[in-house]
C-alpha positions in Angstrom: -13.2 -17.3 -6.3 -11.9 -14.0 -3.9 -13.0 -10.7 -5.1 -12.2 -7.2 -3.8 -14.5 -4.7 -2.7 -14.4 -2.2 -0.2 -14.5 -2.8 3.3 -17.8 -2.2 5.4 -18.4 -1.9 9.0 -19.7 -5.7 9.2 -16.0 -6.2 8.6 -14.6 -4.7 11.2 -14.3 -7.6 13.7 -12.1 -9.5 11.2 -10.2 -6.6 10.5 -9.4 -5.9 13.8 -7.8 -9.0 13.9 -6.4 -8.3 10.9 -4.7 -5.5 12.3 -3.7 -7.0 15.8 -0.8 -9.4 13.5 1.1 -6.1 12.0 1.8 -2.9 13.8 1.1 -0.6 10.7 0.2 3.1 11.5 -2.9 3.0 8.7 -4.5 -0.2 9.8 -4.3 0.6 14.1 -5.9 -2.1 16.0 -7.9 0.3 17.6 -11.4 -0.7 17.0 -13.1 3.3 17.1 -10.0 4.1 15.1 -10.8 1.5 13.0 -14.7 2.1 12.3 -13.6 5.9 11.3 -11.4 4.1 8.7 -14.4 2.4 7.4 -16.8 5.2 7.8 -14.0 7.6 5.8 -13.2 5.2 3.1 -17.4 4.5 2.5 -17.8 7.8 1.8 -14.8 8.2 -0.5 -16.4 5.2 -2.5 -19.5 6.7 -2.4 -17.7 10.1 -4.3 -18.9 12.5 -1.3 -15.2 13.5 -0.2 -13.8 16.2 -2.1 -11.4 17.1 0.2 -8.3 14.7 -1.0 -6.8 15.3 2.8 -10.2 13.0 3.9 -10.2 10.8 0.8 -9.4 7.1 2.0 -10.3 3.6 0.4 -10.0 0.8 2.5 -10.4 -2.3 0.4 -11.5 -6.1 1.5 -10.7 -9.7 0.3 -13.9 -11.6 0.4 -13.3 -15.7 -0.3 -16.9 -16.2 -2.0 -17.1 -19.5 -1.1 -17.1 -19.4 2.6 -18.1 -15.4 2.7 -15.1 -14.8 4.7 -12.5 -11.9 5.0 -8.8 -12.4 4.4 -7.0 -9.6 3.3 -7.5 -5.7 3.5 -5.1 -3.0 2.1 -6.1 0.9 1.5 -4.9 3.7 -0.6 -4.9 7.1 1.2 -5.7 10.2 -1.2 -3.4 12.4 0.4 -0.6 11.9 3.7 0.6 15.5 4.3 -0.2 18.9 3.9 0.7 22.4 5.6 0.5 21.9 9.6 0.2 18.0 9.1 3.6 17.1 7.9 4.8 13.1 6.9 7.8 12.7 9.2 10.5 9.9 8.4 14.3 9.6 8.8 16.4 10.8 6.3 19.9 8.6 6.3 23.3 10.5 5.2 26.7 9.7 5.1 29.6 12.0 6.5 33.4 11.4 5.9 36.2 12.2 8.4 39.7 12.5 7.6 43.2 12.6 9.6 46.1 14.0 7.8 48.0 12.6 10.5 46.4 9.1 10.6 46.9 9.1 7.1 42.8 7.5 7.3 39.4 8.3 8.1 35.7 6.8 8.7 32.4 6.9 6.8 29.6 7.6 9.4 25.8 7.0 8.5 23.6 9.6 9.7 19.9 10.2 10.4 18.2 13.4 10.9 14.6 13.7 11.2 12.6 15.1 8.2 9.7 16.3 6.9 7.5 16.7 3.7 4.1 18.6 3.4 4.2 18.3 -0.4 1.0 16.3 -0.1 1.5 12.6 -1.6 -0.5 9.9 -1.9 0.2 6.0 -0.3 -1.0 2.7 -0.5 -0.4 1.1 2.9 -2.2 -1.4 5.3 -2.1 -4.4 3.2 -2.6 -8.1 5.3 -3.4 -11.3 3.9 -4.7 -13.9 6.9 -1.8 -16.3 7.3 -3.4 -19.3 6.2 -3.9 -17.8 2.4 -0.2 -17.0 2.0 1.5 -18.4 -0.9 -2.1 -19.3 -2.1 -2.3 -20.8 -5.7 -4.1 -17.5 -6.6 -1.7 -15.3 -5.6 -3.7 -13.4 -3.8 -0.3 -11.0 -1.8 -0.1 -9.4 -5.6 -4.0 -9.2 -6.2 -4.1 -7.5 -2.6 -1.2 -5.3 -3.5 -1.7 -4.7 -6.9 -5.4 -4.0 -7.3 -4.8 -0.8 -6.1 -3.1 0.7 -9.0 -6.0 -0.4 -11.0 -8.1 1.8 -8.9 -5.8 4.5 -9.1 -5.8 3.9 -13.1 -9.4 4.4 -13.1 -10.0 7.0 -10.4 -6.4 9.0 -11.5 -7.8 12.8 -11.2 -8.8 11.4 -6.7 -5.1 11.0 -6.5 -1.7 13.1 -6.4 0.5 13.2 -8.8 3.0 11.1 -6.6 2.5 7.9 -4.2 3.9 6.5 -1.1 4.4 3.2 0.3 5.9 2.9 3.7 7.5 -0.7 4.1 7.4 -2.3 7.8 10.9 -3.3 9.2 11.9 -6.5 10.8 10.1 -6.7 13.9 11.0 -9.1 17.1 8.7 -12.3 17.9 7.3 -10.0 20.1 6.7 -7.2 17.7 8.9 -4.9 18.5 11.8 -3.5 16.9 15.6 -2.8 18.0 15.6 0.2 16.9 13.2 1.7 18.5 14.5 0.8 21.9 17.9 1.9 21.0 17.2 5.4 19.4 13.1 6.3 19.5 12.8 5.4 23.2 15.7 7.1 24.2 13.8 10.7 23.3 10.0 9.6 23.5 9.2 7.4 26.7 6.9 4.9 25.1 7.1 1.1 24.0 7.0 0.5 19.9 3.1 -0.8 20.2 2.6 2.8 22.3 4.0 5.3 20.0 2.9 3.3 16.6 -0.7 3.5 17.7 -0.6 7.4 19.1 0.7 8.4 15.7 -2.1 7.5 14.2 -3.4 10.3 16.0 -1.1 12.6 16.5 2.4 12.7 15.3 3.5 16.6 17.5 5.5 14.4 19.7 7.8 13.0 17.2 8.7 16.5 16.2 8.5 18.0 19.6 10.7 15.4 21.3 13.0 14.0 18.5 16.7 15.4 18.7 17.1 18.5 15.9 20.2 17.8 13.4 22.5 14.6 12.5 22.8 11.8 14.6 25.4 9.6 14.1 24.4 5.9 13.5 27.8 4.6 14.5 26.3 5.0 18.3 24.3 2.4 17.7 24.7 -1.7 18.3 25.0 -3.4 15.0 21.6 -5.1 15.6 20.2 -1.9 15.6 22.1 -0.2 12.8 21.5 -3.1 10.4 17.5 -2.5 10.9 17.9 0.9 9.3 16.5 0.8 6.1 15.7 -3.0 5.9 12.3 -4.8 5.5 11.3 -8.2 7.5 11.3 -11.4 5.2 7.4 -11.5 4.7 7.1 -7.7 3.2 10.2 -8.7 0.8 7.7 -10.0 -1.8 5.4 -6.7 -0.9 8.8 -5.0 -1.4 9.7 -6.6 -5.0 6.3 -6.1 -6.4 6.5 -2.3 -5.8 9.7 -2.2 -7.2 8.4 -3.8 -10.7 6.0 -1.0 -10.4 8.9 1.7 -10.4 8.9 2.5 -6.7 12.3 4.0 -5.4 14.0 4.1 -2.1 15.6 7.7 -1.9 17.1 7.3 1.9 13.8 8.3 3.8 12.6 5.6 6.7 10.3 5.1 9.1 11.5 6.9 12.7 9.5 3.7 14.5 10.9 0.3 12.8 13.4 2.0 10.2 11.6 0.6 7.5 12.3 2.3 3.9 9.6 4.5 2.3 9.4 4.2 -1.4 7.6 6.3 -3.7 6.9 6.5 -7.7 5.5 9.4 -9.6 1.8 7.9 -10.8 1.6 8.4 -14.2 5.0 6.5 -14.7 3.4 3.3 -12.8 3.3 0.5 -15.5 -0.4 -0.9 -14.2 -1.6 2.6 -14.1 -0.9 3.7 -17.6 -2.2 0.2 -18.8 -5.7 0.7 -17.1 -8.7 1.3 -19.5 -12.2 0.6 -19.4 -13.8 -1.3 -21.8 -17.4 -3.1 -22.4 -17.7 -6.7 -22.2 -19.3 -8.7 -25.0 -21.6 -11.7 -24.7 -20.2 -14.3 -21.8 -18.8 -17.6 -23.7 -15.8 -20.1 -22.0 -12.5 -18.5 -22.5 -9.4 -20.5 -23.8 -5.8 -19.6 -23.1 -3.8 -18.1 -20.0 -3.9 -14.1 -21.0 -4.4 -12.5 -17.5 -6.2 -9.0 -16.1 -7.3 -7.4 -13.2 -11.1 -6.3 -13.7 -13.6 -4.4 -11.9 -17.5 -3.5 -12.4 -19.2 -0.7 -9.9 -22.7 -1.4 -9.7 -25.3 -1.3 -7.5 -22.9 -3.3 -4.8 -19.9 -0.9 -5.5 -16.6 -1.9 -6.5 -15.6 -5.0 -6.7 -12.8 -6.5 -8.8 -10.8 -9.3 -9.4 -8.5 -11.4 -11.4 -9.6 -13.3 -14.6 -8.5 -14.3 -18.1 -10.2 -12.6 -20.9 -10.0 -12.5 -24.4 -11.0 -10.0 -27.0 -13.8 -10.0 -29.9 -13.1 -6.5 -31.4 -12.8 -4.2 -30.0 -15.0 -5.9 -27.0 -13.5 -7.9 -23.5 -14.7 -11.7 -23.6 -14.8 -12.8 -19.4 -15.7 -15.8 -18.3 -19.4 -16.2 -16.4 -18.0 -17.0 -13.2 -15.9 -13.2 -13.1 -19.0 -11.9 -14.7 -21.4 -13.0 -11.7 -18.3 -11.9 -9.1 -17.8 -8.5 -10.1 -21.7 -7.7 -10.9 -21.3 -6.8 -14.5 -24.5 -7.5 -16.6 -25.0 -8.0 -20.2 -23.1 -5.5 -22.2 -21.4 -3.6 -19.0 -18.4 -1.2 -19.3 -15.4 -2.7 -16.8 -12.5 -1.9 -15.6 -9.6 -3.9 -17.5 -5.7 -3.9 -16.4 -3.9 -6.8 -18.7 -1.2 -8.3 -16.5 2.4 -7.6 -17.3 3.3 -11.8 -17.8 1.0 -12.3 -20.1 0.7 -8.8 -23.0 -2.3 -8.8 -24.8 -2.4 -9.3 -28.3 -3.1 -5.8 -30.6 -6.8 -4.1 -30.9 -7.9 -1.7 -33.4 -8.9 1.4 -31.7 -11.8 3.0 -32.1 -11.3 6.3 -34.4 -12.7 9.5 -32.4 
């Protein structure tokens, strides 16, 4: 069975490999970088961040039976604020017309942007290439346990989310783009800037060319990056969109990847999250489906299980019971999956 729970510092050699195989600015594959990630997202866990600019949860996919990580992804309680803006690309279009031609041209623009209205994002999500197309779909349980969290924990969150999606990169892991436009302004390889933006991000706005650019400068390679995503964060992509995240023209200024966002009370798994108390552990028939979660004594963990009701009570199976940490009688978190609804309960009158 694979479980979530949050990510702890015994983690952090496997997650630095992790984050070697992507180049995403919230998992750096920086190992001090790193172990502040850890350290920041324990303490969010732990409730002793109230500042949502320092709220972070990093979460981990444990394989029980071999004790192993997989998988990490995070949530990040707030990307932007006043003097720490989110910067990203905005694309445009501009028309030009000849009288005289009798014809014109459609140019694509990009002008660099910013946004200190103080979002939330999910971000940093890897699954170890071995567990990809896994039985259990566990890309969906990675990517899609988070808005369980968020359903339980809605009042750590803002009101609106983020999710940055990674271009398509070269076999070397760089990107087109950025050596046709970014380098051209900023004198540092893809890997180079990625990883000092996780810092720092002055020297976008200090060195990045005010007003439009026109994309038409560009090769084609380069100009068909812009706004794209690479064939294994399609799925990533697809499942976000289910969840009623848009593209609005914003991308990344590094890979040109798109940034999507959705207002979090309108996400589907959100508004379906409850908690509930279990009853009495007994062999579940049928296929219904739900993401659920217990915080006890070893903190969060969660996974995916099928259920039933009795009552107005959740009926798991033993083995979820014994992975999550729920006891006799425990109050869990429960998120039915969309492909399987869940048949009517009374509710209890107040």
């Amino acid at each position: 069975m694979f479980v979530i729970r949050p990510a702890i510092l015994d983690d952090l050699p496997t997650l630095l490999k992790l984050a070697k195989m992507v180049h995403f600015i919230n998992l750096p594959a920086d190992k001090d970088l790193l172990a502040a990630k850890v350290g920041r997202s324990r303490r969010s866990f732990a409730g002793d961040v109230d500042d949502i600019r320092h709220r972070e949860f990093m979460f981990a996919l444990e394989d029980r039976d071999s004790g192993e990580i997989i998988g990490t992804c995070s949530i990040l309680g707030c990307v932007s604020w006043e003097g720490h803006p989110h910067i990203y690309l905005k694309t445009g279009r501009r028309e030009f017309y000849s009288e005289d031609l009798g014809g014109g041209q459609v140019h694509t623009t990009l002008e660099i942007g910013t946004d200190t209205s103080g979002p939330s994002e999910v971000g940093g999500l890897i699954l170890a290439p071995g567990f990809r197309g896994h039985p259990e779909r566990l890309g969906s349980l990675l990517s899609l346990i988070r808005f369980h969290f968020i359903g339980l924990h809605r009042e750590l969150f803002a009101e609106r989310i983020l999710a940055e999606m990674m271009g398509p990169l070269t076999p070397d892991s760089g990107t087109l783009l950025w050596e046709y436009l970014g380098r051209r302004f900023i004198n540092l390889s893809y890997k180079e800037a990625d990883l000092f933006s996780s810092r720092s991000k002055e020297f976008l706005l200090s060195l990045w060319p005010k007003g439009e650019m026109f994309v038409s400068l560009l090769p084609p390679e380069a100009r068909a990056l812009i706004g794209r995503v690479g064939d294994e964060t399609e799925p990533a992509k697809r499942m976000l969109e289910q969840q009623g995240f848009k593209y609005h023209g914003h991308v990344d200024p590094f890979d040109g990847g798109p940034y999507l966002d959705a207002k979090v009370a309108d996400i589907p798994l959100v508004k379906s999250t409850e908690s509930m108390r279990i009853a009495e552990s007994r062999a579940v028939e049928g296929a219904k489906e739900a993401f659920v979660s217990h915080k006890g004594r070893g903190g969060f963990r969660a996974t995916r299980s099928v259920y039933e009701f009795d009552g107005e009570r959740l009926v798991l199976p033993a083995a979820t019971l014994e992975a999550i940490g729920a006891g006799a009688d425990a109050t869990v978190g429960f998120t039915p999956l969309p492909e399987s609804k869940p048949k009517p309960r009374r509710t209890k009158k107040s």
